[in-house]
C-alpha positions in Angstrom: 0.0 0.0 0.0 2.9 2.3 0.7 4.1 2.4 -2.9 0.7 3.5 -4.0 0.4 6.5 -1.6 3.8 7.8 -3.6 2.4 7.1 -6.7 0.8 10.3 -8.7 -2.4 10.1 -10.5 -3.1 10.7 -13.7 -6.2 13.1 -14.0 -7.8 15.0 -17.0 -9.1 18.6 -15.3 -12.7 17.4 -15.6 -11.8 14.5 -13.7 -9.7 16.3 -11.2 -12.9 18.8 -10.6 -15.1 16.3 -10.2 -13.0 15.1 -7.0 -12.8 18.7 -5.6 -16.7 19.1 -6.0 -17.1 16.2 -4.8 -14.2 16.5 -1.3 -16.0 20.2 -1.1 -19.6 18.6 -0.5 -18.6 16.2 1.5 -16.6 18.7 4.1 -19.3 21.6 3.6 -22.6 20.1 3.4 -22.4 16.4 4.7 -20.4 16.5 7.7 -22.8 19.2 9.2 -25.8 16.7 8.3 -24.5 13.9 9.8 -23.0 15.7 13.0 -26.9 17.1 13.6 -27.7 13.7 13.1 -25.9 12.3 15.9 -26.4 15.5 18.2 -30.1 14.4 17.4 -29.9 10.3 17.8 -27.7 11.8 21.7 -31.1 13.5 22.5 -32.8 10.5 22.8 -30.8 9.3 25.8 -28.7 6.2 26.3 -26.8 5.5 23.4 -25.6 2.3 24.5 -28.6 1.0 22.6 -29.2 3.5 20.3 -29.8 2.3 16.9 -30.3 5.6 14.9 -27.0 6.8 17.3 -25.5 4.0 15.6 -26.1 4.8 12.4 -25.1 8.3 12.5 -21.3 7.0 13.4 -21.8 4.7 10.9 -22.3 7.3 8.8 -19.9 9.4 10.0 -16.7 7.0 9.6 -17.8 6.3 6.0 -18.1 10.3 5.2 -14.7 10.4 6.7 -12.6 7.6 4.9 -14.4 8.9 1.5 -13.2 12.4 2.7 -9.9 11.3 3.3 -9.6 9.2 0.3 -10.4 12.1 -1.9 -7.9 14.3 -0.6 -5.2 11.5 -0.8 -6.6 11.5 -4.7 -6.0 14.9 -5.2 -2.7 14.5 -3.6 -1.2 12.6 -5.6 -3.2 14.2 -8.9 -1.1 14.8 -11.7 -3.5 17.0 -14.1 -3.2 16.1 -17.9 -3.1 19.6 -19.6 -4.8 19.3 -22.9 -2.3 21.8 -24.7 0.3 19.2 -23.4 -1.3 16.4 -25.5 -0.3 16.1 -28.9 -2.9 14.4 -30.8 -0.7 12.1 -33.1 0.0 9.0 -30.6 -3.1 8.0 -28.3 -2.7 9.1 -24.8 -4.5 10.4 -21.8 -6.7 13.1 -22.2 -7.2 12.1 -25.9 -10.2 10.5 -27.5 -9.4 7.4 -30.2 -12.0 5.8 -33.0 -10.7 2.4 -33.6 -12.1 -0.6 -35.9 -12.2 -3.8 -34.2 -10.4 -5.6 -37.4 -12.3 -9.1 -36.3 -15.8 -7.8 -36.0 -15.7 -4.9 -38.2 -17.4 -2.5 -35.3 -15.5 0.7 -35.0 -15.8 2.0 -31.5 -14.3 5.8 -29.8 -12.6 5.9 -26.4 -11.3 8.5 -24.1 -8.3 7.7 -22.3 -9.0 8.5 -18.7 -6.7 8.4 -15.7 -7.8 5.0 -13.6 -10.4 7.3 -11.2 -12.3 8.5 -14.1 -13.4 5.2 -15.8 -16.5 4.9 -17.2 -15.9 1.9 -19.8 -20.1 1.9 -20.7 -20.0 5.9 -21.4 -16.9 5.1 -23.6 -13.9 6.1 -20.7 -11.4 3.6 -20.6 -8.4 3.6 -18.0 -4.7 4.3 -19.2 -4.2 1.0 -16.6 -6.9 -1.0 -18.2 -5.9 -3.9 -21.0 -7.4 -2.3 -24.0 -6.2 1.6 -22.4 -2.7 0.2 -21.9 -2.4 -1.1 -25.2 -3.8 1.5 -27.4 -1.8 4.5 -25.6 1.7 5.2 -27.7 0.3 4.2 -30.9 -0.7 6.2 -34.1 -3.3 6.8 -36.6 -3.1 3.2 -38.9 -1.5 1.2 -36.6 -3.2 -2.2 -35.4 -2.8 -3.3 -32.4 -3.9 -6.8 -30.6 -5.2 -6.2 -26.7 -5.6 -9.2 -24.4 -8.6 -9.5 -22.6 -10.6 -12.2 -20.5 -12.4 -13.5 -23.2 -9.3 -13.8 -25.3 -7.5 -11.1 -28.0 -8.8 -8.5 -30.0 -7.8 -6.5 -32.6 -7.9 -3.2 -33.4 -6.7 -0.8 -35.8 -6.2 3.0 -35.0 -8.7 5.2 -37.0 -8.1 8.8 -35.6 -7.2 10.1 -32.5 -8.1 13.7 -31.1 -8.9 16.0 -28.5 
């Protein structure tokens, strides 16, 4: 676990501001609805068998790992300018249309760091198989991605921002 704190994070900025909005809600709206909560569940005398007590610090150690999780996230963010990109070898922050060259289906991407994947809304992870695989390459060249149900392969259509 220790080499992972170390380790940066690749982010696109929409990614990276989803985790702020997200930290920001968490710090400014939830904790004060969770501490009334408890303050609440005290008011109804022993908490020793308390259930809705209980729950509230339930609650509360959840909010808090997630809190803390996010701000190890943005930590360790590395933010993947767009202007940085250059749009002729697939990369983070860059969309690809490739054909897959058994089936015939052509199918777009956007290479996402690993906290932003979304594979059904089309966002694969640089980490993933196919995300791996795909990132370094250029416009025409085909590349074969393992997966679990065997190999695929793809050529590279067009990549872009």
């Amino acid at each position: 676990m220790d080499n992972i704190v170390n380790e940066e994070m690749l982010l696109t900025q929409e990614g990276y501001d989803k985790i702020v909005a997200e930290h920001d809600e968490l710090v400014s709206v939830k904790r004060a609805e969770v501490a009334e909560r408890i303050k609440e569940a005290i008011s109804y005398g022993d908490i020793s068998e308390n259930a809705e007590y209980d729950s509230a610090k339930n609650e509360q150690a959840e909010l808090e790992e997630r809190i803390h999780k996010l701000e190890e996230m943005m930590r360790r963010a590395k933010i993947v300018q767009e202007d940085d990109v250059q749009g002729d070898v697939v990369n983070v922050g860059l969309k690809v249309k490739v054909k897959d060259l058994d089936l015939g289906d052509v199918e777009e991407f956007a290479i996402v760091g690993a906290t932003e994947s979304d594979p059904f809304n089309g966002k694969i992870s640089n980490e993933s198989s196919v995300g791996k695989s795909l990132i370094g390459n250029k416009v025409g060249d085909k590349v074969a991605v393992e997966v679990p149900d065997g190999i695929i392969n793809y050529e590279i259509l067009d990549i872009y921002k």
